[in-house]
PDB file of the backbone (N, CA, C, O) and the ligand in Angstrom, with CONECT records:
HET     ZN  A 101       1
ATOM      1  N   UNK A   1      -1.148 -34.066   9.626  1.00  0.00           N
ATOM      2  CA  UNK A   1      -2.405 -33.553   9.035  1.00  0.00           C
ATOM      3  C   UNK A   1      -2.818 -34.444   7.864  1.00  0.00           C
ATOM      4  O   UNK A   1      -1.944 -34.758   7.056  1.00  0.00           O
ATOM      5  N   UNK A   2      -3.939 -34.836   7.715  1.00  0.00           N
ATOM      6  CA  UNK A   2      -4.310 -35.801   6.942  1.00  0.00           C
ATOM      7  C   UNK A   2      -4.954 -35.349   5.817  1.00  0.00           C
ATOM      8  O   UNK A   2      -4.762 -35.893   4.729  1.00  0.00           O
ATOM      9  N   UNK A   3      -5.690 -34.425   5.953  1.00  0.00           N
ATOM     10  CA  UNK A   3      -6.242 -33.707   4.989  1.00  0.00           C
ATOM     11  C   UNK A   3      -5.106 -32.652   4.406  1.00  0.00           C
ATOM     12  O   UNK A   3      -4.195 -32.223   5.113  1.00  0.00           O
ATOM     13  N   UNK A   4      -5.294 -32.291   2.993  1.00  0.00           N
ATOM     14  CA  UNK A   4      -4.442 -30.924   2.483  1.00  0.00           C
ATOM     15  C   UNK A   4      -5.609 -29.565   2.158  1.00  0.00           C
ATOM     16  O   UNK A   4      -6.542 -29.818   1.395  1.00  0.00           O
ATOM     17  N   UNK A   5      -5.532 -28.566   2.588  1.00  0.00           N
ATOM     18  CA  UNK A   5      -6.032 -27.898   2.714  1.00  0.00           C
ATOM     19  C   UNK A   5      -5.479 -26.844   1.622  1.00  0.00           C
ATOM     20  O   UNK A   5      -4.703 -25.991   2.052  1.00  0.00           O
ATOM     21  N   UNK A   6      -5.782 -26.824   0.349  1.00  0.00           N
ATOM     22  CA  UNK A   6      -5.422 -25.978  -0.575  1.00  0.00           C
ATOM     23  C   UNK A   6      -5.600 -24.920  -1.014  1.00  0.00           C
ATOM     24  O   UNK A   6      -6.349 -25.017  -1.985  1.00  0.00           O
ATOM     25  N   UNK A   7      -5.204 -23.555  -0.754  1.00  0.00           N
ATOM     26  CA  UNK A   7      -5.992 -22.099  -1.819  1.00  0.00           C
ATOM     27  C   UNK A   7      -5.437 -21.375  -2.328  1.00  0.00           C
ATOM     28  O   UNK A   7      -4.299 -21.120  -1.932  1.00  0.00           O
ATOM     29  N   UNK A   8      -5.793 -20.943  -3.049  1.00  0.00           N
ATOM     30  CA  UNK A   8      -5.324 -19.696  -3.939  1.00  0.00           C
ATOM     31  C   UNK A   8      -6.173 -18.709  -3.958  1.00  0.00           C
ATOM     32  O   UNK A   8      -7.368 -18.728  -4.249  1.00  0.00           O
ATOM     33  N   UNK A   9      -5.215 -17.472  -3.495  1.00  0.00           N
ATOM     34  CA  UNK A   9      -5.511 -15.941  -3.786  1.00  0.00           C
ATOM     35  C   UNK A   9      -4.638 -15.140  -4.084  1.00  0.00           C
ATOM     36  O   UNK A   9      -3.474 -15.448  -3.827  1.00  0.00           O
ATOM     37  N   UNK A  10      -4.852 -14.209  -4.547  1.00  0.00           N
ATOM     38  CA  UNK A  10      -3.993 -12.916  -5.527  1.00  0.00           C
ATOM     39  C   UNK A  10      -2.798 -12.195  -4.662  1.00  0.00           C
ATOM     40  O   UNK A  10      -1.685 -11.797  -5.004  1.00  0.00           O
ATOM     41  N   UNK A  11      -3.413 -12.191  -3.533  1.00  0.00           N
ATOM     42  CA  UNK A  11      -2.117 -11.260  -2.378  1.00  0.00           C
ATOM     43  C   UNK A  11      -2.925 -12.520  -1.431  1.00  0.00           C
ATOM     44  O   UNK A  11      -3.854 -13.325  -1.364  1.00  0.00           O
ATOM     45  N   UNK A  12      -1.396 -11.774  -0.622  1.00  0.00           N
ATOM     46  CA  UNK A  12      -1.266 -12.279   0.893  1.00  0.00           C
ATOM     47  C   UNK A  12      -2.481 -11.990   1.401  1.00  0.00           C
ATOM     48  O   UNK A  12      -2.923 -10.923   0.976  1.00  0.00           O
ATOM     49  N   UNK A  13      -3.217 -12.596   2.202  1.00  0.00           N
ATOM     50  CA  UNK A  13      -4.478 -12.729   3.249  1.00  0.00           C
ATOM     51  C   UNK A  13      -3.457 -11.359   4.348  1.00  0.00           C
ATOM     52  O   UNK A  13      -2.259 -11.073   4.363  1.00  0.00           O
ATOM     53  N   UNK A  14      -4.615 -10.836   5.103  1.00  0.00           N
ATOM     54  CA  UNK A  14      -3.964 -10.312   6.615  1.00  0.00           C
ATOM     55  C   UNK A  14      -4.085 -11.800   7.331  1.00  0.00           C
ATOM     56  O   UNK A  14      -3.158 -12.427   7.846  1.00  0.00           O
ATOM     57  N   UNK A  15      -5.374 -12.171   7.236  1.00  0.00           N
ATOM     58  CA  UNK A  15      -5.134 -13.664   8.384  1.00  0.00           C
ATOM     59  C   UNK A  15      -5.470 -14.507   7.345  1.00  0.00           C
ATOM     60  O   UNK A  15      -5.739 -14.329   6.157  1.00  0.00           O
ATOM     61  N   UNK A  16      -5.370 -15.719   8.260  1.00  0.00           N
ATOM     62  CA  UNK A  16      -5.907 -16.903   7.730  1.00  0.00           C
ATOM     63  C   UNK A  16      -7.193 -17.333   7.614  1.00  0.00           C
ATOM     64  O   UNK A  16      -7.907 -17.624   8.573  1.00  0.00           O
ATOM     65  N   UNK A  17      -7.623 -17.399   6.062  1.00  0.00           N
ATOM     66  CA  UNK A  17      -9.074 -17.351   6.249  1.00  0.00           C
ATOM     67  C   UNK A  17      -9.916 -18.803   6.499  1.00  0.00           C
ATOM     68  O   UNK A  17     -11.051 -19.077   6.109  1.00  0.00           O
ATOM     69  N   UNK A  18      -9.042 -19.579   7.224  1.00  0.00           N
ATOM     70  CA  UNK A  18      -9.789 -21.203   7.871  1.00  0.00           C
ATOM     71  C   UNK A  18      -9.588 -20.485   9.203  1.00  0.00           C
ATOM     72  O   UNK A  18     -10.453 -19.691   9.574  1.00  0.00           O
ATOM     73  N   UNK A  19      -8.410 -20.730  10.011  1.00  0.00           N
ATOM     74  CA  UNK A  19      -8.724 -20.145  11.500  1.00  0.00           C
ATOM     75  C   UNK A  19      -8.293 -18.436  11.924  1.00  0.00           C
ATOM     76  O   UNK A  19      -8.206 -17.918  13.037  1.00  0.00           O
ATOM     77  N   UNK A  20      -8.123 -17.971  10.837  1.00  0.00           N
ATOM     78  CA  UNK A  20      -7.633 -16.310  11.503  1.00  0.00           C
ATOM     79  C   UNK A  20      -6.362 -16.119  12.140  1.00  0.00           C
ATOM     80  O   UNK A  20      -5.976 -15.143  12.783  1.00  0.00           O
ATOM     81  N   UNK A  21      -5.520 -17.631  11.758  1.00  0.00           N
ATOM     82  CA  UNK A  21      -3.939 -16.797  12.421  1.00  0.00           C
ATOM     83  C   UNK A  21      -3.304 -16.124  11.399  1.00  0.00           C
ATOM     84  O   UNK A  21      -3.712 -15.827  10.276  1.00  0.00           O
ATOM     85  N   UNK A  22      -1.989 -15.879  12.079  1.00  0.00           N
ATOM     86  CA  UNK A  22      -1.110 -14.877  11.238  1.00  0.00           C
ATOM     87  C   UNK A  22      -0.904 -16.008   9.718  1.00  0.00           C
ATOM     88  O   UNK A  22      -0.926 -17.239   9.734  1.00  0.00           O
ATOM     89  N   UNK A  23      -0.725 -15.159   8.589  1.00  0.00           N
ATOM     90  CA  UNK A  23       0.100 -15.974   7.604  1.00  0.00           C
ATOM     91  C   UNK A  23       1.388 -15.028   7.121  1.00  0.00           C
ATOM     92  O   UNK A  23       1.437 -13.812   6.936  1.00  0.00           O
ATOM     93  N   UNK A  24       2.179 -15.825   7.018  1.00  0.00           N
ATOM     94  CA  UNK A  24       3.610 -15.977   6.859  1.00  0.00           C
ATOM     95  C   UNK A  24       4.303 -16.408   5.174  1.00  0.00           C
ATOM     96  O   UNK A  24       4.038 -17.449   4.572  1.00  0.00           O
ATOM     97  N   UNK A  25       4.950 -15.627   4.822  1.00  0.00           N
ATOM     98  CA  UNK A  25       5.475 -15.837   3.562  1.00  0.00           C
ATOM     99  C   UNK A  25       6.456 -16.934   4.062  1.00  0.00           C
ATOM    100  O   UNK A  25       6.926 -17.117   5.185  1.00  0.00           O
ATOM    101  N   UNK A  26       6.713 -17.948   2.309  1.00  0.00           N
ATOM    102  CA  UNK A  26       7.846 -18.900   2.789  1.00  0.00           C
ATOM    103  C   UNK A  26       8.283 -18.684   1.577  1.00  0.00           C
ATOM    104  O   UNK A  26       7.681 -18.469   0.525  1.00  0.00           O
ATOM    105  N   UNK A  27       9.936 -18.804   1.959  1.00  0.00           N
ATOM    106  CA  UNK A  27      11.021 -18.375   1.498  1.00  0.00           C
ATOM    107  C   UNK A  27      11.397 -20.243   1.107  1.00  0.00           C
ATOM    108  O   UNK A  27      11.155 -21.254   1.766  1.00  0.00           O
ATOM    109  N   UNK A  28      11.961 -20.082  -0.027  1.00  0.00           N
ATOM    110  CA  UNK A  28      12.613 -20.986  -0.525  1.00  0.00           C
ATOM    111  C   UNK A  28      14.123 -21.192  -1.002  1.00  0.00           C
ATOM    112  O   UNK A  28      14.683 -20.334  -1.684  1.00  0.00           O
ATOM    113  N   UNK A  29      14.558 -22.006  -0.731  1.00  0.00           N
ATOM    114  CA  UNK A  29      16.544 -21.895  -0.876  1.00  0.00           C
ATOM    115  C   UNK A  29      17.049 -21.746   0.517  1.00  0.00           C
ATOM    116  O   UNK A  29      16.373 -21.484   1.512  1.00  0.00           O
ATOM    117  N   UNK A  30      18.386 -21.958   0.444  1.00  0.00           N
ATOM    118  CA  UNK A  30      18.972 -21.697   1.051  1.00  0.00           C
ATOM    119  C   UNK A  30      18.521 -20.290   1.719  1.00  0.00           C
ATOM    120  O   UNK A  30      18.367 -19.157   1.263  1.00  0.00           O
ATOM    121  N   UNK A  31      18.389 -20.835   2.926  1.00  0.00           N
ATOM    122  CA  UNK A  31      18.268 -18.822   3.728  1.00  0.00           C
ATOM    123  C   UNK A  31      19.694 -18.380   4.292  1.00  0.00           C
ATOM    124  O   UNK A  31      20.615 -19.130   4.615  1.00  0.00           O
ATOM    125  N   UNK A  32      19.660 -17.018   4.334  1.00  0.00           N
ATOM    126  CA  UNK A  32      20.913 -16.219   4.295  1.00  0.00           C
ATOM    127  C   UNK A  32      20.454 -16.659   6.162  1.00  0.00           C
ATOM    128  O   UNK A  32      19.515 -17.302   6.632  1.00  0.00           O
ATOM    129  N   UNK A  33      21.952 -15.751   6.975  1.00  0.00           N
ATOM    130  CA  UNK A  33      21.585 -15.856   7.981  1.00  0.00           C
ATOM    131  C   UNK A  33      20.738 -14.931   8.066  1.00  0.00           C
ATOM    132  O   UNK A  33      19.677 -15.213   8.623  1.00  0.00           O
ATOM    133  N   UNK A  34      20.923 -13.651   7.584  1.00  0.00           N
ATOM    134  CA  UNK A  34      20.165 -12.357   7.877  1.00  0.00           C
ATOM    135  C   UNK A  34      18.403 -12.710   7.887  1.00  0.00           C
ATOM    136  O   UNK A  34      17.458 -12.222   8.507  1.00  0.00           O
ATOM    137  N   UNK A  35      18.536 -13.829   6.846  1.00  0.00           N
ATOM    138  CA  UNK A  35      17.404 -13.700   6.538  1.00  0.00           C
ATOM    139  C   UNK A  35      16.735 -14.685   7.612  1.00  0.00           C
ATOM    140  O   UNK A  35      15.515 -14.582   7.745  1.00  0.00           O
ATOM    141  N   UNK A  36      17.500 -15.746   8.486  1.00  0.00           N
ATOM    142  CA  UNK A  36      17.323 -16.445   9.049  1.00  0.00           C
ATOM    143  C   UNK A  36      16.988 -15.969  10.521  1.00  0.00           C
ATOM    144  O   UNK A  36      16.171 -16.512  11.265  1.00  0.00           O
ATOM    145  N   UNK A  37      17.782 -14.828  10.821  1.00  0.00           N
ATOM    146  CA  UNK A  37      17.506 -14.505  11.824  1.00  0.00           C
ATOM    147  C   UNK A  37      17.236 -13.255  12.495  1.00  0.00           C
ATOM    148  O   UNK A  37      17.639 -12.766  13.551  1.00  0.00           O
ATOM    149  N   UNK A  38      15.996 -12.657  11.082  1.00  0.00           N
ATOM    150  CA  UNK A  38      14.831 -12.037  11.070  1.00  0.00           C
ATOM    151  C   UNK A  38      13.362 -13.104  10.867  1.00  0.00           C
ATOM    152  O   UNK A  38      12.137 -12.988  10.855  1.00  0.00           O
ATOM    153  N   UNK A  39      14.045 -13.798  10.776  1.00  0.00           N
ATOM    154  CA  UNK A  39      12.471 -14.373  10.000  1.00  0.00           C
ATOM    155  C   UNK A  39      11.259 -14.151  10.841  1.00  0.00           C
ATOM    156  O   UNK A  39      10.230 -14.507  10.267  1.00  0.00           O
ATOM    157  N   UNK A  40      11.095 -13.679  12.000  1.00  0.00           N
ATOM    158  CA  UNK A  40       9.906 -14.056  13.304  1.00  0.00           C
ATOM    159  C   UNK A  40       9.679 -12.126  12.801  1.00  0.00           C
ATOM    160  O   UNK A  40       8.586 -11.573  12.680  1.00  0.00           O
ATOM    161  N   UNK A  41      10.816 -11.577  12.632  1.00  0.00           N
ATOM    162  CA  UNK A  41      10.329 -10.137  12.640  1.00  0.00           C
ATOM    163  C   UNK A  41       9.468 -10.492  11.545  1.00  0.00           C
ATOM    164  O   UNK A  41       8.248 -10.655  11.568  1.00  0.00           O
ATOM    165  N   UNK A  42      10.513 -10.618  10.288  1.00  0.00           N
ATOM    166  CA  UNK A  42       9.827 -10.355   8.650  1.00  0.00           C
ATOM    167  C   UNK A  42       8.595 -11.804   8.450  1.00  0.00           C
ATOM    168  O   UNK A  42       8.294 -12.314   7.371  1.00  0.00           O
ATOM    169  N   UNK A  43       8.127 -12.161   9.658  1.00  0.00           N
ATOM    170  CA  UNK A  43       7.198 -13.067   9.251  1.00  0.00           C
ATOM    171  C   UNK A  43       7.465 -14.119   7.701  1.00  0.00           C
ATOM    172  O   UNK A  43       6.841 -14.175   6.642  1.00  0.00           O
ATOM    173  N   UNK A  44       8.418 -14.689   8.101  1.00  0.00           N
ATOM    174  CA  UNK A  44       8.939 -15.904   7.120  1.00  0.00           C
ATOM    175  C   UNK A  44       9.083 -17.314   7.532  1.00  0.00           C
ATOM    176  O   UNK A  44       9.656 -17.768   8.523  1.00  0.00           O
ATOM    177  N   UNK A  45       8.421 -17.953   6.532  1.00  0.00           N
ATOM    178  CA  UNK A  45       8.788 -19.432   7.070  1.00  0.00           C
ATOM    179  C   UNK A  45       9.627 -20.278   5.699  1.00  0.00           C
ATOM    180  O   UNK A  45       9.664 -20.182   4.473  1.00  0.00           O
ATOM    181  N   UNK A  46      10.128 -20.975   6.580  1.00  0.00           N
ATOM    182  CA  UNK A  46      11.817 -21.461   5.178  1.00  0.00           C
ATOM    183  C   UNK A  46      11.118 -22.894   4.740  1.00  0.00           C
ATOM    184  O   UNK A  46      10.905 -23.842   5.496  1.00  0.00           O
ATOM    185  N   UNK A  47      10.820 -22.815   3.352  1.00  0.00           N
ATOM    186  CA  UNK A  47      10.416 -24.080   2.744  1.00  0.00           C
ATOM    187  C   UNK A  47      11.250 -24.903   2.315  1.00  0.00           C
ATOM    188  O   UNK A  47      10.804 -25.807   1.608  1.00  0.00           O
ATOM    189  N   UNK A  48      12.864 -24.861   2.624  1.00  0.00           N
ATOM    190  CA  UNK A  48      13.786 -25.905   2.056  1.00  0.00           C
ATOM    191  C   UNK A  48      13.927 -25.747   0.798  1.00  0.00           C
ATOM    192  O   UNK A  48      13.355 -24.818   0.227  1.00  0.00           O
ATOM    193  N   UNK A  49      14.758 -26.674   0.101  1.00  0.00           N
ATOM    194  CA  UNK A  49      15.699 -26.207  -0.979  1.00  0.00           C
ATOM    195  C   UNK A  49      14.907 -26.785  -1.996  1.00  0.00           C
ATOM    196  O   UNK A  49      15.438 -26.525  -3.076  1.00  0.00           O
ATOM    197  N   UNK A  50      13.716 -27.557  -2.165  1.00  0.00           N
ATOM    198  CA  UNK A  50      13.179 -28.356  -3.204  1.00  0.00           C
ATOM    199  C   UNK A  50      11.982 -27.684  -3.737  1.00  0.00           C
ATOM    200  O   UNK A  50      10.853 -27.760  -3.252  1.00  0.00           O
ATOM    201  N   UNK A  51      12.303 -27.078  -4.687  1.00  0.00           N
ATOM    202  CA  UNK A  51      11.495 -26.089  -5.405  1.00  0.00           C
ATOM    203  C   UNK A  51      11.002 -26.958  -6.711  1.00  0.00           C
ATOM    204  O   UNK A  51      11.696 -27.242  -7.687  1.00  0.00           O
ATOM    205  N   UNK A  52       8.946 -27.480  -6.366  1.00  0.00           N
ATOM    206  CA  UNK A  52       8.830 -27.429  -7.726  1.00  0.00           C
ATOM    207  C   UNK A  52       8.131 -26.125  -8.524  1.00  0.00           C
ATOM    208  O   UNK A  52       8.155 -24.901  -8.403  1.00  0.00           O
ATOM    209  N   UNK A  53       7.458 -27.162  -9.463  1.00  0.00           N
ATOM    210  CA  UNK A  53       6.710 -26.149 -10.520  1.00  0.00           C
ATOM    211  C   UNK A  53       6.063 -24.878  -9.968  1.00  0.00           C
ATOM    212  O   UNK A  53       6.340 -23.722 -10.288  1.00  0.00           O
ATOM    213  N   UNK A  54       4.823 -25.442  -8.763  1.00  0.00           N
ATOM    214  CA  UNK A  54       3.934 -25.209  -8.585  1.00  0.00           C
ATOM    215  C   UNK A  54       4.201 -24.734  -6.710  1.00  0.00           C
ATOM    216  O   UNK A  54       3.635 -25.597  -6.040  1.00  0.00           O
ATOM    217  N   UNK A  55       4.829 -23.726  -5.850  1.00  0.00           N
ATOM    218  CA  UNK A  55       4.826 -23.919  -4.511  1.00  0.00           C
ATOM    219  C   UNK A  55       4.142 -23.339  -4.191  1.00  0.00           C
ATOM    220  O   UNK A  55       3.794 -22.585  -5.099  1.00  0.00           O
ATOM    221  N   UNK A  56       3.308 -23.076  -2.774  1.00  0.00           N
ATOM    222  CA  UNK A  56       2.719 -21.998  -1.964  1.00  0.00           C
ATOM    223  C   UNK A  56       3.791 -20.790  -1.852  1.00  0.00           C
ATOM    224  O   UNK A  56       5.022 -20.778  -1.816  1.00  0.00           O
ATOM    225  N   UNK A  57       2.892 -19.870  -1.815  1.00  0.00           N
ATOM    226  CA  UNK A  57       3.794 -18.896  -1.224  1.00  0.00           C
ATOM    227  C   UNK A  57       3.743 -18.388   0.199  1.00  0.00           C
ATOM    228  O   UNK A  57       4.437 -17.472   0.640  1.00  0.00           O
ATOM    229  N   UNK A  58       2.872 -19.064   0.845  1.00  0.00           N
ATOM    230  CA  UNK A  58       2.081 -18.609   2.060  1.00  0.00           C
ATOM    231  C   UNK A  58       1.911 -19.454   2.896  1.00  0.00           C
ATOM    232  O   UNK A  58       1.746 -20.592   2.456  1.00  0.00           O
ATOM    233  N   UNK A  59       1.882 -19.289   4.217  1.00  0.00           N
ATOM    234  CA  UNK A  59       1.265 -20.737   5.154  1.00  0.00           C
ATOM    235  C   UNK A  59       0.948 -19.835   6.555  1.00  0.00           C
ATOM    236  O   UNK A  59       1.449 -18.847   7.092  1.00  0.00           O
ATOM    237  N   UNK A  60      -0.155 -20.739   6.824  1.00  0.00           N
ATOM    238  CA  UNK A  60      -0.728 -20.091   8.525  1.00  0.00           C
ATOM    239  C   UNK A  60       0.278 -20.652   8.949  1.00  0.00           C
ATOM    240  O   UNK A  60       0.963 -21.575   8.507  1.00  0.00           O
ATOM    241  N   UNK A  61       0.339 -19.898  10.044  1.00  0.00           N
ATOM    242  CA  UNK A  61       1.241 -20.624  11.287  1.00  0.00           C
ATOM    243  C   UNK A  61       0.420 -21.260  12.010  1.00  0.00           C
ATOM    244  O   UNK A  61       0.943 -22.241  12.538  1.00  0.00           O
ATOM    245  N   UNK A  62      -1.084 -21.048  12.355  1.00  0.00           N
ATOM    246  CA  UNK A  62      -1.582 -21.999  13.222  1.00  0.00           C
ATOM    247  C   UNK A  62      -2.179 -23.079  12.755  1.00  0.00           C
ATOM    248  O   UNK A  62      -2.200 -24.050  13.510  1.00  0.00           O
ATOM    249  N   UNK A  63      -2.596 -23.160  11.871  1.00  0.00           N
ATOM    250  CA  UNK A  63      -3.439 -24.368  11.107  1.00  0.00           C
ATOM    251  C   UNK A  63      -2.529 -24.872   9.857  1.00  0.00           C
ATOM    252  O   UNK A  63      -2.954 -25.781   9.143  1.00  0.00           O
ATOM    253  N   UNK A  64      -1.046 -24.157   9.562  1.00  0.00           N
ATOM    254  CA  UNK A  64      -0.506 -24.457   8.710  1.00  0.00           C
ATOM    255  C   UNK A  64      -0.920 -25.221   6.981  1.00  0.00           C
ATOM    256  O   UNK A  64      -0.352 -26.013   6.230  1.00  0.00           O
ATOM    257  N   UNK A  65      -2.452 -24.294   6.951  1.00  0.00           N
ATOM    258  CA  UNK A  65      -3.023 -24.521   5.548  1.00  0.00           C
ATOM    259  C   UNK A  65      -1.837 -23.692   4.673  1.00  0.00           C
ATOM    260  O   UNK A  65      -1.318 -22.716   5.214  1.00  0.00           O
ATOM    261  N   UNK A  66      -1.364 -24.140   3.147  1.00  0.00           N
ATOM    262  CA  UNK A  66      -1.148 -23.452   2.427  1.00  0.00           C
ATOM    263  C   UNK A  66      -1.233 -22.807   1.639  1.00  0.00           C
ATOM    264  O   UNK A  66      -2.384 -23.106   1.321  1.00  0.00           O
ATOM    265  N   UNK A  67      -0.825 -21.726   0.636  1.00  0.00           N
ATOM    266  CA  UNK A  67      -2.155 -21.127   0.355  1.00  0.00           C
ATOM    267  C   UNK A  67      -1.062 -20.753  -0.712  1.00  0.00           C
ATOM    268  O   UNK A  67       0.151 -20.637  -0.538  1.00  0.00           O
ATOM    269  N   UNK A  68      -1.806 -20.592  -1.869  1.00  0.00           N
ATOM    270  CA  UNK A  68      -1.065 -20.439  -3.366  1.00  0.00           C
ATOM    271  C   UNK A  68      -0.986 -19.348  -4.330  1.00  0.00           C
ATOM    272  O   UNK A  68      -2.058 -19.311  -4.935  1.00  0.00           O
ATOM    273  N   UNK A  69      -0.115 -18.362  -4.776  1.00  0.00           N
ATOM    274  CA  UNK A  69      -0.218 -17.126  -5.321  1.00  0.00           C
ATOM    275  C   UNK A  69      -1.129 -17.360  -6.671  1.00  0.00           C
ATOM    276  O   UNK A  69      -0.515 -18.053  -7.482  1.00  0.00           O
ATOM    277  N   UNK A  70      -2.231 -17.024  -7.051  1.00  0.00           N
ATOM    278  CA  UNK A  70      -2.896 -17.194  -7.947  1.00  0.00           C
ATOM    279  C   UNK A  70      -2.229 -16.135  -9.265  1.00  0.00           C
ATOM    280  O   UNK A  70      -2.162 -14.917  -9.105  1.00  0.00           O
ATOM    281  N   UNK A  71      -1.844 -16.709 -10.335  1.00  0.00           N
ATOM    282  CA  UNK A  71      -0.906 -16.282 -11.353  1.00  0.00           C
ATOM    283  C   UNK A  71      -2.048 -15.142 -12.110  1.00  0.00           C
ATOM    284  O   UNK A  71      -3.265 -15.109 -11.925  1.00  0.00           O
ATOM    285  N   UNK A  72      -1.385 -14.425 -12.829  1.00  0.00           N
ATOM    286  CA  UNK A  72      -2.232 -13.372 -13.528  1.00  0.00           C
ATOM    287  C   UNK A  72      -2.440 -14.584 -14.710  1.00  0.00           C
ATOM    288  O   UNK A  72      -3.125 -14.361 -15.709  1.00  0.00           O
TER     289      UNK A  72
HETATM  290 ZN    ZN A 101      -4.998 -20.978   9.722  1.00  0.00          ZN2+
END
């Protein structure tokens, strides 16, 4: 993907508001197994262990835009 497709909103979307798929919380760290192998139930996607300042908390699954918890 060549372009980055960036947003921020306050809560989780129900869909994705570029194409309307599901969005999916992403989990960062090490995932447990439990947590690994629920993730399709609990709608999770594993962002790996490199946590900066600033991560999404969110990503479509179909257009895989990310999308950013907007801080109080
Ligand atoms: Zn999307």
């Amino acid at each position: 993907m060549d372009t980055q497709n960036i947003l921020t909103l306050k809560h989780r979307p129900e869909r994705c508001p570029i194409c309307g798929g599901e969005v999916w919380k992403i989990l960062y760290g090490e995932p447990t197994v439990e947590a690994y192998e629920s993730r399709i139930e609990n709608k999770i996607i594993f962002g790996g262990c490199c946590i900066t300042e600033h991560d999404p908390a969110w990503e479509c699954i179909e257009c895989h835009v990310q999308i950013y918890q907007e801080e109080d």
